[in-house]
C-alpha positions in Angstrom: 87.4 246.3 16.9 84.7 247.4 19.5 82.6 244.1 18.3 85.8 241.6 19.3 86.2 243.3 22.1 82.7 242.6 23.3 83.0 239.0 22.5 86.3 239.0 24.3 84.8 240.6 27.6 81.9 237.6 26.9 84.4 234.8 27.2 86.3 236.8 30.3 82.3 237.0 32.1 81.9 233.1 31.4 84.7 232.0 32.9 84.1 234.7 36.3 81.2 232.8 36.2 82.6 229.6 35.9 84.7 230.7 39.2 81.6 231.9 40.9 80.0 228.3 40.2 83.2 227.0 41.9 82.8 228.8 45.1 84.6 231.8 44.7 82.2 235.0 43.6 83.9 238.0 42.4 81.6 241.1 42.8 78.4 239.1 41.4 76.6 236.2 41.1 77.2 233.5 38.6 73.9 234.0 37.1 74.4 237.7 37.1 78.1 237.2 34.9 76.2 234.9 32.9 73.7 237.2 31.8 76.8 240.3 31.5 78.1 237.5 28.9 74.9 237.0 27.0 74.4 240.3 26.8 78.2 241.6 25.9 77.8 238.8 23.2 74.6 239.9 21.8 76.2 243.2 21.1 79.2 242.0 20.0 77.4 240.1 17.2 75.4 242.8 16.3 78.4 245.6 16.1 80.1 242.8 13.9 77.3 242.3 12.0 76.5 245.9 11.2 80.7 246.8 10.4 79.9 244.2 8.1 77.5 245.8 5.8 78.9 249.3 6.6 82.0 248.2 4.5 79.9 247.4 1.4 
């Protein structure tokens, strides 16, 4: 669950940044929501990948 929700909060930070490129910056840059996406999916991968091999 935590893992989705990381990946969902990825996708939300791309398209913030998305706005940002458009002219409109909520709280930070585009780069800056770029690099909160990378990183939110990064963990979200690896949280999914380790609920994976805890259920084995």
């Amino acid at each position: 669950m935590v893992g989705k929700l990381f990946i969902y909060a990825s996708i939300g930070s791309v398209i913030l940044a998305f706005m940002g490129a458009l002219g409109t910056d909520f709280w930070l840059a585009s780069t800056q929501w770029m690099l909160v996406g990378l990183t939110l999916a990064i963990w979200g991968v690896f949280v999914l990948i380790e609920a994976q091999f805890r259920i084995r």
